[in-house]
N, C-alpha and C positions, 0 to 999 in steps of 0.2 A: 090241504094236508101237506106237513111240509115232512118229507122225507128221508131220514141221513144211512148214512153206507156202514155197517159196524167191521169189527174185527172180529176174524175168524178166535174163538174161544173153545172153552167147553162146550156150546150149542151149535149148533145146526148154522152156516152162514144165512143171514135174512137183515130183514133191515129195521131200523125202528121211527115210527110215526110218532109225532107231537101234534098235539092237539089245543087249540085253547082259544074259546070262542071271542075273547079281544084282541086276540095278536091275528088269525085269518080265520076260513071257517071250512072246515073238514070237507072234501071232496064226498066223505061219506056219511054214515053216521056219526053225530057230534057226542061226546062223552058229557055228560052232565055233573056240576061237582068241580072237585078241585081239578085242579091242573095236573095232568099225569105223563107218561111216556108209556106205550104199549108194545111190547113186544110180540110182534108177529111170526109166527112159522117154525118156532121151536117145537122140540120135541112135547110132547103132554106136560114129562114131569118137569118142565125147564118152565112151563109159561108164568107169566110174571107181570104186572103192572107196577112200577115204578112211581111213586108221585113226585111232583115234581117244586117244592118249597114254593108260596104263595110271594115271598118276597124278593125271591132271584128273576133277575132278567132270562129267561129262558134262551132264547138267542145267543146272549154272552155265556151263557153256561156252555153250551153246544161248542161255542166258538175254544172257549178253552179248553174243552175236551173235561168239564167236572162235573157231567152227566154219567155217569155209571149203574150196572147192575150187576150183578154177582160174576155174571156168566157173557155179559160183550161188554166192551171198552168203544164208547163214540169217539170216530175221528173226526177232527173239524175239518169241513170241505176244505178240498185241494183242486189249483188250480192245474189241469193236467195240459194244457195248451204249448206251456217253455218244456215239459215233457217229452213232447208227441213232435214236435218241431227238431228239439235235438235229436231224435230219431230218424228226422225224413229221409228214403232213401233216395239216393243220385244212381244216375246212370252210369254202368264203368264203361270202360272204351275196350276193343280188339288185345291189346296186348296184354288183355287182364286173364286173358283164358289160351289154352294148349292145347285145343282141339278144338277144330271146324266142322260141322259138315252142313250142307247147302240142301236146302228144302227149298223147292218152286212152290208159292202159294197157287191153291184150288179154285175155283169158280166157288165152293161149296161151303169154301173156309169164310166166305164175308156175311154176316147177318145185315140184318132190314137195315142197321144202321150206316152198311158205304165200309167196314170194317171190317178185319178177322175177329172174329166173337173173342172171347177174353180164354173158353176153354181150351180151343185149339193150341194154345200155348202149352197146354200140357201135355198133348201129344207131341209137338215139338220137342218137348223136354224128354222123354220115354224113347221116341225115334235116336235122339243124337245119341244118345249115354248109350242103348243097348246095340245099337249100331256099332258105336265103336268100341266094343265089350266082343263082340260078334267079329268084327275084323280083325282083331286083337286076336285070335283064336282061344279066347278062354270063355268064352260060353257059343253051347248049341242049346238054341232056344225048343229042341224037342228032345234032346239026349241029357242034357248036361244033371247029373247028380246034384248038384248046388244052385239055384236059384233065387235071383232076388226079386225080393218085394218091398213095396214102396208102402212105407209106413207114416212120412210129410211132405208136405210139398208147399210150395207156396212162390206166389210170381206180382211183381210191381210193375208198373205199365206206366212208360213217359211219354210214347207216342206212338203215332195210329198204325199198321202194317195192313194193308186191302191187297186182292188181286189186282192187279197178275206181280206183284210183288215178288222177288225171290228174296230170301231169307239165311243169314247163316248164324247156326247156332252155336254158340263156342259153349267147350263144357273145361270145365276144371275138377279137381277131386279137393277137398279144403278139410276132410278127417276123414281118419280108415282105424275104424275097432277092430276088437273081435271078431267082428261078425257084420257091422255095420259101416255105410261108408254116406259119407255125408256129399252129394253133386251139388254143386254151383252152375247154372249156364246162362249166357246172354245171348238174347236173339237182337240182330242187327241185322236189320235192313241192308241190299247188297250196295259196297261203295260206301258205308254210313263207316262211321269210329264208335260214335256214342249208340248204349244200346236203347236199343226200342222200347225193351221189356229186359225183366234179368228175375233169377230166383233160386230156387234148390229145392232139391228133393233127397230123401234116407233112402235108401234102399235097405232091410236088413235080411242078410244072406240064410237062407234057409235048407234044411233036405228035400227034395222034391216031394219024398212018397208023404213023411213023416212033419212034415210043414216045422220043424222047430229046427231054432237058430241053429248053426254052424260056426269054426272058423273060416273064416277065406280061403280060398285053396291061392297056393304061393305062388302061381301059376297067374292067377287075378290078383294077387298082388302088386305084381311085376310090371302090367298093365296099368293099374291103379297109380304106382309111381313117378310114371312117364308122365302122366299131367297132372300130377299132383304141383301144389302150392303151398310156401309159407313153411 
């Protein structure tokens, strides 16, 4: 069964299967009859079987993208590898962030594998930011009217961090909405430049009682400035 990826349309995103018992032979059931293209996972009134002319190369059809049906457009495979590579993230170094603060890794922090597990990095992340959110004197994590909540997060890892390891995590501020504020932080191993791990999380600022967004109070703004970047 050989596969292909469509374009979001009219229909429902899914994908469409070719079938055709000289070119390979169906993973599932084999269609009998002419050559066709099946449209899988649309809605009832979308479904649709395409046939597919006896005398075109199927393959080059697919490959030019002049397989069509009313409702998706075939893309010809793409190679996403020069994609995913000019994306790969690098490690930044110490002077990329405005705020330190020092975490001693735990006995409790390394799993079976000799390592701190991959989640405890998010804790790291939540500890720095609200820590120094909290020194800052613009939040009391049991008083404060205005509260944030972290709505993404995400963390890359270039090298290993084990107990009894001590840890500094730098944080930066890299956008401040209305309401929302975008953290960056790098954990670096103590004595290291390059980081260990680095990533970011949203926080977006909410009412305590009432859980819906807010402006920033100017107050945590002020805060917010001091290590902000860019």
């Amino acid at each position: 069964m050989l596969s292909i990826p469509v374009a979001r349309g009219h229909c429902m995103p899914t994908r469409i299967t070719w079938r055709r018992n000289t070119f390979l032979q169906a993973a599932t059931s084999v269609h009998s009859g002419r050559d066709r293209l099946t449209l899988r996972q649309h809605p009832p009134e979308l479904n649709s079987t395409v046939a597919m002319p006896q005398d075109k190369n199927p393959a080059a059809m697919l490959l030019q993208g002049s397989a069509f049906c009313a409702h998706c457009t075939i893309r010809p495979p793409t190679n996403t590898t020069t994609t995913m590579s000019e994306h790969k993230p690098v490690p930044g170094h110490r002077a990329d962030y405005r705020h330190f603060h020092a975490i001693q890794t735990r006995w409790m922090d390394n799993d079976v594998y000799g390592h701190v597990n991959n989640v405890v990095y998010y804790s790291w992340f939540d500890t720095a930011v609200n820590h120094y959110l909290v020194a800052s004197g613009v939040l009391d994590i049991e008083r404060s009217p205005v509260i944030g909540l972290v709505i993404e997060t995400r963390c890359n890892y270039f090298a290993s961090v084990a107990f009894p390891d001590q840890v500094d995590v730098g944080v930066r501020v890299a956008h401040v909405g209305r309401s929302s504020v975008r953290y960056e932080i790098g954990i670096f191993k103590e004595g290291e430049d390059s980081a260990a791990a680095q990533g970011h999380f949203v926080h977006v600022y909410v009412d305590r009682e009432s859980r819906r967004p807010v402006d920033i109070p100017e107050a945590m703004r002020m805060a917010l400035a001091a290590i902000a970047v860019g």
